[in-house]
C-alpha positions in Angstrom: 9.6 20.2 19.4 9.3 21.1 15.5 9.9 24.0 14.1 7.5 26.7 13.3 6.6 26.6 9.7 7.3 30.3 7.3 3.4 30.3 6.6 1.0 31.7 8.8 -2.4 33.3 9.3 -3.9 35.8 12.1 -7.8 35.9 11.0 -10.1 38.1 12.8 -13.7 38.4 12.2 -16.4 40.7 13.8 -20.0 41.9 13.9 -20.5 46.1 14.1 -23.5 47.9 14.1 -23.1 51.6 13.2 -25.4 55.0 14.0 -24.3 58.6 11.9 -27.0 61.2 11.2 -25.9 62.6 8.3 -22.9 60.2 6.7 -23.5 61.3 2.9 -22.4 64.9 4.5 -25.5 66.7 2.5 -26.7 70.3 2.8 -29.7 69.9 2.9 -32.4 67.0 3.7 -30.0 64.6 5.5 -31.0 61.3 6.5 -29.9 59.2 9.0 -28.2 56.0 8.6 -28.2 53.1 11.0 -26.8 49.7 9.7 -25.2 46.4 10.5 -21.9 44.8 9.1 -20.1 41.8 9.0 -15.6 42.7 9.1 -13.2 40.2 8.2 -9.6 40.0 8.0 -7.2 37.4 7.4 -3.6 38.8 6.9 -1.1 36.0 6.0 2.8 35.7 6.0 5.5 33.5 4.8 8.6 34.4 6.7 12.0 33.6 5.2 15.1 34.7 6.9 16.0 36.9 4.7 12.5 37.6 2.7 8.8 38.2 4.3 5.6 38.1 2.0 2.7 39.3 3.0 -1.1 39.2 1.4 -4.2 40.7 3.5 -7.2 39.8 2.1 -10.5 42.4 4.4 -13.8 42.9 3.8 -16.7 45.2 5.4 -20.4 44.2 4.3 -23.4 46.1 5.9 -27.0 45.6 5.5 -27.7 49.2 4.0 -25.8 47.6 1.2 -24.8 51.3 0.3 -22.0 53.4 0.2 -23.4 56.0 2.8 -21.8 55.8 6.1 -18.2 57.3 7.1 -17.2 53.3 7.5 -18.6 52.4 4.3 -18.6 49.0 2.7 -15.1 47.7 1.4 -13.2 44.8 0.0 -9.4 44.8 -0.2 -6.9 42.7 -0.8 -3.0 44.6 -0.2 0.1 42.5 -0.7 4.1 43.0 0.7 7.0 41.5 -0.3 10.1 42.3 1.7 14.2 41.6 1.0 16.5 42.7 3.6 20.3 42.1 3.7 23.1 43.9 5.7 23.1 47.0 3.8 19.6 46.7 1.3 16.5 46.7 1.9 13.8 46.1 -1.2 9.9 46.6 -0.2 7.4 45.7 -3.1 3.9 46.5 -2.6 0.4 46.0 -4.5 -3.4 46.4 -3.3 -6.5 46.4 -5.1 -9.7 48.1 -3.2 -13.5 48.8 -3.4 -14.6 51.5 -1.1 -16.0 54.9 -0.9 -14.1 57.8 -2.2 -14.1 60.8 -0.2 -15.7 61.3 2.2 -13.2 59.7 4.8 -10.7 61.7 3.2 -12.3 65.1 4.0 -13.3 66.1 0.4 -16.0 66.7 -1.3 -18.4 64.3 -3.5 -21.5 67.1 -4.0 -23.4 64.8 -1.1 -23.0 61.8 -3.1 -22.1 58.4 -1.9 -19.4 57.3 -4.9 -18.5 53.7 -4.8 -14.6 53.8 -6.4 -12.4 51.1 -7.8 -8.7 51.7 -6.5 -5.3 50.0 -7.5 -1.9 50.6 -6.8 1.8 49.5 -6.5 5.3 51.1 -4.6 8.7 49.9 -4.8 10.8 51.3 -2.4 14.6 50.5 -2.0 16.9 51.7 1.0 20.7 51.3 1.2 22.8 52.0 3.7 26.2 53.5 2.5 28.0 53.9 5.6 27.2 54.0 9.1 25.8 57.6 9.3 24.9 57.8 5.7 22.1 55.7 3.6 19.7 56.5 0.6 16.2 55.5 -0.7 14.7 55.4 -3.5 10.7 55.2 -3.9 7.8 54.9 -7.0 4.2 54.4 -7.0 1.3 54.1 -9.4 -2.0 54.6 -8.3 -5.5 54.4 -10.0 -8.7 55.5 -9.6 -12.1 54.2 -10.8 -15.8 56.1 -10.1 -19.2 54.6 -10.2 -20.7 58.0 -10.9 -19.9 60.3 -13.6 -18.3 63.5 -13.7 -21.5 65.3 -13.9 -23.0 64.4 -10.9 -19.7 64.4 -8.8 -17.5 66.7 -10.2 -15.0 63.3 -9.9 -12.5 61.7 -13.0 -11.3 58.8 -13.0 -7.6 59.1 -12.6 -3.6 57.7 -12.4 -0.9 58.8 -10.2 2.8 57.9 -10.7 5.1 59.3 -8.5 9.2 58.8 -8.0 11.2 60.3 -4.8 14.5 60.1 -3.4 15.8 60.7 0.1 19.0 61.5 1.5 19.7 60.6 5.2 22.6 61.7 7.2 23.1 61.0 11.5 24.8 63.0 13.4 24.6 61.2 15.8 22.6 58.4 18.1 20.0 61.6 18.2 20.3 63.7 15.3 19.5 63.1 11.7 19.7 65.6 8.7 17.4 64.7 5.7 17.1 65.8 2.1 13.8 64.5 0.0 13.6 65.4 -3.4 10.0 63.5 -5.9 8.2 64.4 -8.9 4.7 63.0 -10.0 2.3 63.4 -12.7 -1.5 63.0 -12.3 -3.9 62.1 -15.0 -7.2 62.5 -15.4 -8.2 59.6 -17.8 -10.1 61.7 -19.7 -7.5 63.1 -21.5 -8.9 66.4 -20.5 -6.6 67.5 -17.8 -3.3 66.7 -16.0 -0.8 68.0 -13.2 2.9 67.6 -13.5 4.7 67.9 -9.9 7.9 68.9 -8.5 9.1 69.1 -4.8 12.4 69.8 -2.9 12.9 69.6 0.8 15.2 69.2 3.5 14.4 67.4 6.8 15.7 66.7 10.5 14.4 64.2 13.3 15.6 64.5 16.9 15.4 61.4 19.7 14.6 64.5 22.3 14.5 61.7 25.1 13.7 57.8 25.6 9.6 59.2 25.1 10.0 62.5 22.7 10.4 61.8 18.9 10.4 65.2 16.8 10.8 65.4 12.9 10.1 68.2 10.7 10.7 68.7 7.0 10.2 71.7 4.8 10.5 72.6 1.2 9.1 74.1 -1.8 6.2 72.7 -4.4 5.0 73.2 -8.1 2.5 72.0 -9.9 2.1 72.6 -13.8 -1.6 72.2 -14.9 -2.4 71.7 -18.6 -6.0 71.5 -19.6 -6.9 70.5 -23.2 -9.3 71.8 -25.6 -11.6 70.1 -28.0 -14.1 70.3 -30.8 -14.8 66.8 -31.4 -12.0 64.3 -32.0 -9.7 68.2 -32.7 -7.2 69.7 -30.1 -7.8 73.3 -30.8 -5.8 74.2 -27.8 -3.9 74.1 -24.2 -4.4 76.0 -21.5 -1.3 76.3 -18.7 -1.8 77.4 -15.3 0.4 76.5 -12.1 0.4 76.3 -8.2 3.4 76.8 -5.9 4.1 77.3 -2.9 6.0 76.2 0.3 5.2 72.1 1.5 6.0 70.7 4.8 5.5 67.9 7.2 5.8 68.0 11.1 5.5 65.7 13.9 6.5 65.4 17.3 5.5 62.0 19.4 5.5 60.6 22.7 5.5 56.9 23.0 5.3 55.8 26.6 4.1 52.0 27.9 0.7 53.8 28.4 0.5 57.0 27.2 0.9 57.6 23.4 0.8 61.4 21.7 1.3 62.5 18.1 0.7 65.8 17.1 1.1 66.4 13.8 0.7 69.0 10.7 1.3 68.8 6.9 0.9 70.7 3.6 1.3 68.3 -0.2 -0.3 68.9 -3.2 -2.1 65.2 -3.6 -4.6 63.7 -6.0 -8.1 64.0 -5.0 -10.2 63.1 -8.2 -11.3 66.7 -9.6 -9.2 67.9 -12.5 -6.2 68.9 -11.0 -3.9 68.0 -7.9 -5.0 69.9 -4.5 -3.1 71.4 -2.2 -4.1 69.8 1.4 -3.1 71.1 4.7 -3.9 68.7 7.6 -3.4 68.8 11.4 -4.1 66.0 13.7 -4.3 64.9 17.2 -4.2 61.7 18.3 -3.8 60.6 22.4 -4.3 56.9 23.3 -4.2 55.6 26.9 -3.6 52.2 27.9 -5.0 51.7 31.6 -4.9 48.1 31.5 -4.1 44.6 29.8 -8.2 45.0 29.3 -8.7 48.7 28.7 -7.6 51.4 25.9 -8.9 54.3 25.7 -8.6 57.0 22.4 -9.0 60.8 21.4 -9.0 61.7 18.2 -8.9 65.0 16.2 -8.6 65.8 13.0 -8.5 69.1 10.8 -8.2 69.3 6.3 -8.4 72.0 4.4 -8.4 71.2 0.7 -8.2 73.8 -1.8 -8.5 72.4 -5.8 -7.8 74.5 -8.9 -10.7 74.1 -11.6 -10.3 74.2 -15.5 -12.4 77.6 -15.5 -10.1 79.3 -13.8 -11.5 79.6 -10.5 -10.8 76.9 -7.4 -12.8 75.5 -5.1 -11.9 74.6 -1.4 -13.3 72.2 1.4 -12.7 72.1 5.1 -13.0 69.1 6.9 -13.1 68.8 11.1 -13.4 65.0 12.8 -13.6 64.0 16.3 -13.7 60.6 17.9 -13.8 59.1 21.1 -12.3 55.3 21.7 -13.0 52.5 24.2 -11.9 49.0 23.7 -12.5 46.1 25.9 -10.1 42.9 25.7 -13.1 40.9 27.4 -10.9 38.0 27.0 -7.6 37.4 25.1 -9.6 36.5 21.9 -12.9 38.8 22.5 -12.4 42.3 22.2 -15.4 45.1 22.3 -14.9 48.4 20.8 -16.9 51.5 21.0 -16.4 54.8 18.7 -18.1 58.4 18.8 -17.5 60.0 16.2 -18.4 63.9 15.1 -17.8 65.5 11.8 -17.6 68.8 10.2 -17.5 70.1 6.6 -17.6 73.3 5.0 -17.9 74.3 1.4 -16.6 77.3 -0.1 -18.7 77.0 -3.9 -21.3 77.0 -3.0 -20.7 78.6 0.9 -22.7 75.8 2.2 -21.6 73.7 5.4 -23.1 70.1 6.8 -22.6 67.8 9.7 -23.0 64.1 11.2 -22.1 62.4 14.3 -22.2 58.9 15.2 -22.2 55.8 17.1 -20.6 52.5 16.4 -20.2 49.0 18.4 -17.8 46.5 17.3 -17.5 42.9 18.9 -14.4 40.9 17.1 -13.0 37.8 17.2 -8.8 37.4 17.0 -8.1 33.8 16.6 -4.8 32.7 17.6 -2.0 32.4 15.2 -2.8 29.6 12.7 0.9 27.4 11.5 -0.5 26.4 7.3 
């Protein structure tokens, strides 16, 4: 028998029809949505024995044609390239993506449906010093492209770069002690505004049992604003502000062979596309149960609260709240049927206005088996 070749493809396609009542989130005179899409995937790998490349080429194309429901139109394409060795391991990454903006994200667009153009790119190197003591280093660049102008949305187009470092000691088989330390700068490519970011935090992760992961880090944020003045093509002057404050990120997980938990809670100050970064808190529940080889079954919950400093001094804050309810059906090995509720919540604090959807959606996909090129 020959060997496997390194290159290889898992397509998937599938047909979904979709049902929200309100998916551009609006106020007042929501519409209902009801459309019909076509989802295809091809992911494909060359495996080496010491490298792995990966490029994932998906689309989503509905009939509406729009950019209006929560699981909006969308065309990516997001590469990998991975080195490993005994003690190093080098991850590159790129993506370029067409998709909505915000709305999946829990933040505001004014009611708008905002088509954006996103690209990005990570490196991220770990190296392992000793046998209880390794370090990583990580950058990205992200940017962001709007169909609708800044008038209508309240949305700039914008770039991200970021650089972090972690520290990672184990105490043992169980224990590990962290220590993460990044800075960032967000653009808005205007030249109007920007946000330079600083963070510090320390970190531990616990194997509580064979089921129980916990992990926990904590630290302190600051964000420098700078917005710029004009009259014309003339700076006539910069205006300073700042946000602080304490970040963190928690989680605690159960991974058994059928029942699956995470609970988890964060605070970051992120880019959202307004003029300056926003602090996000997020909690999140997420419970899947596996009854058979045929059946999984999901719960879903989701909580945001964004709030965004604004050039004029005042800020403006969103909360989010998502529900969902999963079935999926392997009616064979290939064939698999999905079914999603889903509920959603949003509140607006300028103006104090607050609007709601919920929806329906059927999936039927194809998985074809592992393809040797």
């Amino acid at each position: 028998m020959g060997r496997a070749g390194p290159l290889s493809m898992d397509p998937s396609v599938g047909v979904a029809t979709e049902y929200a009542s309100n998916p551009y989130l609006v106020t007042l005179g929501g519409r209902a949505v009801q459309d019909v899409a076509v989802i295809m995937n091809a992911p494909t790998r060359y495996d080496l024995d010491s490298a792995h490349f990966a490029l994932t080429p998906s689309v989503r194309y509905s009939s509406s044609g729009s950019y209006a429901s929560l699981n909006s139109n969308y065309l990516h394409l997001d590469g990998s390239a991975v080195f490993a060795s005994d003690m190093n391991l080098l991850t590159i990454t790129g993506g370029f993506g067409r998709d909505s903006s915000l709305q999946q994200s829990g933040l505001s667009s004014n009611g708008l449906g905002v088509r954006s153009d996103g690209s990005s790119a990570g490196l991220d190197w770990r190296r392992t010093l000793t046998e209880r003591f390794s370090m990583a280093l990580d950058a990205s660049w992200n940017r962001v492209l709007y169909n609708q102008g800044a008038e209508l949305t309240g949305l700039l187009d914008y770039r991200y770069v970021s650089l972090g470092s972690t520290a990672t000691y184990s105490v043992d088989e169980r224990d590990k002690f962290k220590m993460l330390a990044g800075a960032g700068e967000y653009t808005a490519l205007d030249g109007v505004t920007k946000s330079k970011n600083y963070n510090l935090q320390i970190g531990f992760d616990r194997q509580v049992s064979e089921l129980w992961t916990a992990s926990i880090t904590a630290g302190y944020a600051r964000s420098d604003n700078t917005e710029y003045l004009f009259f014309g093509p003339y700076l006539l002057a910069t205006v300073e502000s700042e946000q602080k404050g304490p970040v963190y990120n928690a989680s605690l997980v159960r991974a058994g062979e059928q029942l699956k938990l995470t609970l988890s809670a964060s605070r970051t100050f992120r880019p959202s596309g307004f003029e300056f970064l926003s602090r996000q808190d997020t909690a999140e529940v997420d419970l899947g149960y596996t009854h058979s080889e045929r059946w999984k079954f999901g719960v879903k919950a989701d909580y945001q609260n964004t709030d965004t400093p604004l050039a004029s001094g005042l800020s403006t804050g969103v909360r989010y709240f998502s529900g969902q309810l999963s079935a999926d059906w392997n009616w064979t090995p290939t064939w698999i049927i999905s079914l999603r509720g889903n509920w959603v919540s949003v509140k607006y604090e300028l103006p104090p206005e607050a609007a709601q959807s919920t929806g329906v959606s059927l999936e039927i996909s194809r998985q074809f088996l592992r393809i040797e090129l």
